[in-house]
C-alpha positions as CSV (number, residue, x, y, z in Angstrom):
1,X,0.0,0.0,0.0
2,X,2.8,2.0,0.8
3,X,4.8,1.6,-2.5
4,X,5.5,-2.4,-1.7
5,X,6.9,-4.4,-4.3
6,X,4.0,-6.5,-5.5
7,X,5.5,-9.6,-7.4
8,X,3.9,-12.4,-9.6
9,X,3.1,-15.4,-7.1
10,X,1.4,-17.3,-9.8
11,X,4.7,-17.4,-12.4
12,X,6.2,-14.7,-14.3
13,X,4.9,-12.0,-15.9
14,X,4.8,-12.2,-20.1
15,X,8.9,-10.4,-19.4
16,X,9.2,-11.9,-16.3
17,X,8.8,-8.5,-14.8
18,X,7.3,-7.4,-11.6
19,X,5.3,-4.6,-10.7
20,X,6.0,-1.4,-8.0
21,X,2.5,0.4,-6.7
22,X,1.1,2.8,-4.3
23,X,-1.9,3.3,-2.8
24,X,-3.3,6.5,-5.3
25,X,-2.9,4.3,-8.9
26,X,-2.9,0.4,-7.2
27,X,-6.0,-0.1,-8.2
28,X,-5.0,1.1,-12.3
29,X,-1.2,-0.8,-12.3
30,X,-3.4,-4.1,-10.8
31,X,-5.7,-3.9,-13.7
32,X,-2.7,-3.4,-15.9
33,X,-1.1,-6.0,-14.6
34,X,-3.8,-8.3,-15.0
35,X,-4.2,-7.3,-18.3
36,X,-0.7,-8.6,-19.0
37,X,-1.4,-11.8,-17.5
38,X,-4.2,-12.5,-19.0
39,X,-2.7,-11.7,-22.7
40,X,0.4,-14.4,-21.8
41,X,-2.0,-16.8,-20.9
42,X,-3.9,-16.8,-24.3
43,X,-0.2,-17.2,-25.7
44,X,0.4,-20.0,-23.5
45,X,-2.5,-21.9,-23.7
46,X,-5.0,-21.8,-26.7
47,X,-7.8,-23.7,-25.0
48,X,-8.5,-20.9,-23.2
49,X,-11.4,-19.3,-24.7
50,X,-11.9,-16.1,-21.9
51,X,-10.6,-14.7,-19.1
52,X,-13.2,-13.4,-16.3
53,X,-12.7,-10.7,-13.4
54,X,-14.0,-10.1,-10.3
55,X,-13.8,-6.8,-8.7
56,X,-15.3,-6.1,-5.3
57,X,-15.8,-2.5,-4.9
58,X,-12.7,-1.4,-7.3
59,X,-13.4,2.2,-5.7
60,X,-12.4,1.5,-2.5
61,X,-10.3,3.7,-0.9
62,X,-10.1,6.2,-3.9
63,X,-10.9,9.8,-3.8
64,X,-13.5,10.6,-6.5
65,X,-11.2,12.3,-9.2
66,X,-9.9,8.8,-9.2
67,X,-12.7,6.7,-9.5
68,X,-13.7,7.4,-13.4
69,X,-9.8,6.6,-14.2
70,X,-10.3,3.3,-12.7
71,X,-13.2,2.8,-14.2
72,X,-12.3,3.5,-17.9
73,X,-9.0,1.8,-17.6
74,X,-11.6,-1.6,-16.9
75,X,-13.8,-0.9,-19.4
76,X,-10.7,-0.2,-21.7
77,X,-9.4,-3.3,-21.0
78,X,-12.4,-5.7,-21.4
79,X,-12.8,-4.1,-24.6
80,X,-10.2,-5.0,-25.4
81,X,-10.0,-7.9,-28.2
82,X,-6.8,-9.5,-27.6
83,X,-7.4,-10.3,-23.6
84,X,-11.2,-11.4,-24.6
85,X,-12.2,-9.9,-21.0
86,X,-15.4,-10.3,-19.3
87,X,-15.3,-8.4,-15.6
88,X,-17.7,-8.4,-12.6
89,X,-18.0,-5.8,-10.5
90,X,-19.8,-5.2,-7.2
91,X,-19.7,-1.0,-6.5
92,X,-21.5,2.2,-5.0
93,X,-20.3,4.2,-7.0
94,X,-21.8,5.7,-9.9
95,X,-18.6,6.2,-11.9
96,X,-18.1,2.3,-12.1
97,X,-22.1,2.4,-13.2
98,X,-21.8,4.4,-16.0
99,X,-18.6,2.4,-17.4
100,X,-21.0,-0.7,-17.4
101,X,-22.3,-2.0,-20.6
102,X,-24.4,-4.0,-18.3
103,X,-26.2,-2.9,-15.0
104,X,-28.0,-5.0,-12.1
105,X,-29.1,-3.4,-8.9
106,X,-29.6,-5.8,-6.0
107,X,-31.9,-5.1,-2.9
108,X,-32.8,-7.2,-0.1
109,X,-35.8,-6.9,1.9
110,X,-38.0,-9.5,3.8
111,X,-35.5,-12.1,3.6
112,X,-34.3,-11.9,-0.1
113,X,-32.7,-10.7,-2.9
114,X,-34.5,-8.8,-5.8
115,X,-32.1,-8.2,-8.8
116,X,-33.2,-5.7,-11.7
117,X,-31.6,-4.3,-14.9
118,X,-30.8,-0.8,-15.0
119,X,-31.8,-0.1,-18.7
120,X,-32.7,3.1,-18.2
121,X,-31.0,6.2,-17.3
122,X,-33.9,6.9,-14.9
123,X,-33.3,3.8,-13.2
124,X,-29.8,5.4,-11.7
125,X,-32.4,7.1,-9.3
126,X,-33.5,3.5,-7.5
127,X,-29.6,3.4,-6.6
128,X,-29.2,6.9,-4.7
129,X,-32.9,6.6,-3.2
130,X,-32.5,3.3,-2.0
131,X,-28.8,4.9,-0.1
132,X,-26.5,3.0,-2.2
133,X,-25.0,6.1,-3.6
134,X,-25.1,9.4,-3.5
135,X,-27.7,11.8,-5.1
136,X,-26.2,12.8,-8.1
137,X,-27.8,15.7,-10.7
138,X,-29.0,14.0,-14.1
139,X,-27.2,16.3,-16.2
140,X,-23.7,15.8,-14.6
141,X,-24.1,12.0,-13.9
142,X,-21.7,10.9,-17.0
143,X,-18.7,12.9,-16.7
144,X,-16.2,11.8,-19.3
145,X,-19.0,10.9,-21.6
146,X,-21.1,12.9,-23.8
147,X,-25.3,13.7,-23.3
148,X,-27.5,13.7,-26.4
149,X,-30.3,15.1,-24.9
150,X,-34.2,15.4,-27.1
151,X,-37.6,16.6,-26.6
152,X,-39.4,13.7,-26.2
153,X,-39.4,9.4,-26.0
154,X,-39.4,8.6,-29.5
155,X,-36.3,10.6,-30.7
156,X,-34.2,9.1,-27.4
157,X,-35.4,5.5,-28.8
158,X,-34.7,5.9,-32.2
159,X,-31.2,7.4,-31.3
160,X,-30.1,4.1,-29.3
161,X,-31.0,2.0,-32.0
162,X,-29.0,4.0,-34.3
163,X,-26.0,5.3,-32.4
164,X,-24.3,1.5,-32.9
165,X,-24.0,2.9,-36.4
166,X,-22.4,6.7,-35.7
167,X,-18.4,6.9,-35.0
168,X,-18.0,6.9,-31.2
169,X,-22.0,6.6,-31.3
170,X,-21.6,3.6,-28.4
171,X,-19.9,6.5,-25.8
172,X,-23.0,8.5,-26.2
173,X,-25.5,8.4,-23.4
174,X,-29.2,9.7,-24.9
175,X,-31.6,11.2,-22.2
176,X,-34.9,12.7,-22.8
177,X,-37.2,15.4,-20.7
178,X,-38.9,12.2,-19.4
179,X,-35.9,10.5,-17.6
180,X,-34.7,13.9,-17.0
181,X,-37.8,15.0,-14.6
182,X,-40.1,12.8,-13.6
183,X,-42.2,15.8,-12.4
184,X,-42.1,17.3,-15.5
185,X,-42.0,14.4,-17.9
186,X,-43.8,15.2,-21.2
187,X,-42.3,16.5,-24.1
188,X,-41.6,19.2,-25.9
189,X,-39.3,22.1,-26.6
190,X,-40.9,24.7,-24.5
191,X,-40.9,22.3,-21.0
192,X,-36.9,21.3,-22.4
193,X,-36.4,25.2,-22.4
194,X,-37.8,25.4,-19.2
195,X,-35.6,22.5,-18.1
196,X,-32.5,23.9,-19.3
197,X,-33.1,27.3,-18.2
198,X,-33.9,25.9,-14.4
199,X,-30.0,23.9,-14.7
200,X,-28.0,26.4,-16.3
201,X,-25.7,25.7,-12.8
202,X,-25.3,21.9,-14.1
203,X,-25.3,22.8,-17.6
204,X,-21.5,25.2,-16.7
205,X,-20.3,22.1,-14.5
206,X,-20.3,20.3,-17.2
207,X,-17.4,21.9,-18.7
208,X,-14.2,19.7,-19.4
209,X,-16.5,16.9,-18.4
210,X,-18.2,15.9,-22.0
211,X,-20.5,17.8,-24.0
212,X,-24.1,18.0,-23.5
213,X,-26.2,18.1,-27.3
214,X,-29.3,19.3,-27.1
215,X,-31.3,18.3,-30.3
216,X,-34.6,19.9,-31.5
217,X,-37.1,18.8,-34.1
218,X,-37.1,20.0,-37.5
219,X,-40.6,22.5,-36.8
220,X,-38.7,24.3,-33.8
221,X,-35.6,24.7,-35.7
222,X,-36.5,28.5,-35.7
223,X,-36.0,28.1,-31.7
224,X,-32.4,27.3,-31.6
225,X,-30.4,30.5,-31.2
226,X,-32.9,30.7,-28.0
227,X,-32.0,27.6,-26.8
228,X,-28.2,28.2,-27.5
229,X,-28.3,31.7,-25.4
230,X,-28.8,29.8,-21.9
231,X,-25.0,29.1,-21.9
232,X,-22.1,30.0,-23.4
233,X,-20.3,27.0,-21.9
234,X,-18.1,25.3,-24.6
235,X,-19.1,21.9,-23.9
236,X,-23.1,22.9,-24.5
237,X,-24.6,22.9,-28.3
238,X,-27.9,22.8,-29.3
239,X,-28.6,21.8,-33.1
240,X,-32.0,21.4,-34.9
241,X,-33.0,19.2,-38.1
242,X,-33.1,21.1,-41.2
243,X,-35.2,20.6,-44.4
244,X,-32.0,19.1,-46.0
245,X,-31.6,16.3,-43.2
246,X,-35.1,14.9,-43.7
247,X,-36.3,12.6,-46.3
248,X,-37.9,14.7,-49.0
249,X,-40.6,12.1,-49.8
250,X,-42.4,12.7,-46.9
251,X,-44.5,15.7,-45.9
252,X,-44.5,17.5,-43.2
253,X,-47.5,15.8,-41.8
254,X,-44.7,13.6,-40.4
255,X,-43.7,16.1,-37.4
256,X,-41.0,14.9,-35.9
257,X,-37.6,12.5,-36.3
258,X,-39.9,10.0,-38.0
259,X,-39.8,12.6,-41.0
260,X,-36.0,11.2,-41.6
261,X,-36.8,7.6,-41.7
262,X,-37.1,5.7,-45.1
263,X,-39.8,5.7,-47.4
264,X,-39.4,2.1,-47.6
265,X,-39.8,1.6,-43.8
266,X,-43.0,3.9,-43.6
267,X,-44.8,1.9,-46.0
268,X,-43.9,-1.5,-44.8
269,X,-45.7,-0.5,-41.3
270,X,-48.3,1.7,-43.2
271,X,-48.9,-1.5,-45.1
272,X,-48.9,-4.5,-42.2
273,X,-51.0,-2.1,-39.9
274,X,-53.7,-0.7,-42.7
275,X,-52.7,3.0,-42.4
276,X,-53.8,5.0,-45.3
277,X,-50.9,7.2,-46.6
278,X,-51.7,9.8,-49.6
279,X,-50.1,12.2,-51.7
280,X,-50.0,15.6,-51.1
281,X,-47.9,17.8,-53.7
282,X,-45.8,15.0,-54.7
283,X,-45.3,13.9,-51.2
284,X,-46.5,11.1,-49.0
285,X,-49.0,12.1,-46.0
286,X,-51.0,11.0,-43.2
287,X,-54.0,11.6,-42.3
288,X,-53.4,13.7,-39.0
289,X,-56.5,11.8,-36.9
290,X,-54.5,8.4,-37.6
291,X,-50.8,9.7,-37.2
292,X,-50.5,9.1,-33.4
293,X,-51.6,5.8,-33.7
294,X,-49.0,5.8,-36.7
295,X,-46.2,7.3,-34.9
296,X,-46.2,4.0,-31.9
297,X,-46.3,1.8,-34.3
298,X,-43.3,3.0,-36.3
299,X,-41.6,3.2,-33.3
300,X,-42.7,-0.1,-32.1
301,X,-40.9,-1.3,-35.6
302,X,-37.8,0.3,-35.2
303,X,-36.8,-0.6,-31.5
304,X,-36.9,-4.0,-32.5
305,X,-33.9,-3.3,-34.8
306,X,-33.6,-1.9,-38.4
307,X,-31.2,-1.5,-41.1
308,X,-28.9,1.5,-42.0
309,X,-30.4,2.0,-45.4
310,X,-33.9,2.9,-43.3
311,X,-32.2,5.6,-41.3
312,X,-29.8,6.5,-43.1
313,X,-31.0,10.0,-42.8
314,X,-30.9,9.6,-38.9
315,X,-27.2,8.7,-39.4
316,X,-26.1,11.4,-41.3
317,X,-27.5,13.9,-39.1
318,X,-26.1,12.6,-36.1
319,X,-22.7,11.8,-37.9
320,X,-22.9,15.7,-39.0
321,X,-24.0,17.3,-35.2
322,X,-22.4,14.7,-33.0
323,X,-19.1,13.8,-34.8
């Protein structure tokens, strides 16, 4: 702990090597050094098909400032395709969270154990209500990692199906007004302003932390320089879609992101779900009394997965405003 020698007790490192640590990077030069091992044992013995961690609590005994580094330097290494890494982790600490590509939170009450997914970025709040970790504000809850923040659900669902297919889309954490504040939790860009313009504190503490997008529908476009003027922090930029990101076969009955999918895609659900589209000036329409209706079942379509050609609108924009 005290800048001990810490040598190989299992046989030699890949160089025969040993490693010195102290107590502020241990927890770093251990995962390094396990990283090593675990790369000479692939060299040394081809049946093995994986290597799997366990980490109790790799925060312990870290100051915060420190936490994230250990964190990334974990999830660093188990991406990390010549170890072939899978790690466990126990933690209360929300760093080590949001490095996760999966998330469980255990409780026990009355005598056993409830285990749930944390799929959501709302679901971070069962963890500092139930004690486990501290309250942290939504907008500063990913430092290190940039926020794509939208108006409403359907934008934030379309954007995690797509964001597999953006450069760097898979370090990109989407939130929406919903999962933002549960208070306020319905859409649109004049409760977002409101949002915003209540967190401008959070909104400058993000600075040299990741950037925080703020993306607005095509139809309040016009709104943008207003959104923009809340902060002149470096790391905050709004954008808006503009005529030329949307697909110019649909009209703009279509009022929101769903404007940008495929032509193809809107008239395969149209089709299997006996929506009526017309033409209006060249364009394909909806009628406006069946376009809610339309609008779930769209979305319904594309969370269960869909192909690049059918947003290939959606990822050009987001290659052009978040890239």
């Amino acid at each position: 702990e005290n800048g001990e020698r810490a040598t190989d007790h299992g046989g030699p490192l890949c160089n025969g090597g040993s490693l010195w640590h102290g107590g502020r990077c241990r927890e770093r030069q251990n995962a390094a050094h396990l990283s090593a091992r675990s790369r000479c044992a692939f060299k040394q013995f081809g049946w093995r098909q994986a290597t799997v961690w366990g980490f109790e609590e790799p925060e312990s005994s870290l100051h915060n400032s420190l936490e994230m580094g250990v964190a990334q330097k974990i999830q660093t290494l188990s991406k990390d395709i010549a170890v072939r890494l899978q790690v466990f982790a126990t933690t209360h600490a929300n760093s080590v969270v949001q490095y996760s590509t999966s998330r469980y939170f255990v409780k026990r009450e009355t005598g056993s154990s409830e285990c749930f997914s944390l799929t959501d970025p709302a679901h971070i709040d069962e963890v500092w209500k139930s004690g486990v970790a501290p309250w942290i504000h939504p907008l500063l809850r990913e430092p290190g990692r940039s926020l794509v923040l939208f108006e409403g659900r359907f934008d934030f669902d379309i954007f995690n199906v797509v964001k597999g297919f953006i450069p760097g889309g898979l370090e990109l954490e989407g939130y929406y007004l919903g999962n933002l504040d549960s208070v306020n939790a319905s859409g649109g860009d004049s409760r977002l302003f409101q949002y915003l313009q209540n967190n401008v504190a959070a909104i400058k503490q993000r600075e040299g932390k990741g950037d925080l997008h703020v993306i607005l529908d095509w139809d309040s476009s016009g709104k943008t320089a207003g959104f923009q003027g809340l902060s002149n922090s470096a790391t905050y930029k709004v954008s808006a879609w503009k005529e030329e990101d949307l697909n110019p076969d649909l009209s703009k009955d279509f009022r929101g992101i769903e404007r940008a999918l495929s032509t193809h895609l809107v008239e395969e659900v149209a089709a299997k779900n006996g929506v009526t589209l017309i033409m209006v000036k060249g364009k394909k329409s909806i009628h406006p009394a069946e376009y809610a209706n339309f609008k779930k079942l769209i979305n319904s379509r594309i969370t269960k997965g869909v192909s690049p050609v059918d947003v290939s609108f959606v990822i050009s924009f987001f290659k052009k405003v978040l890239t």
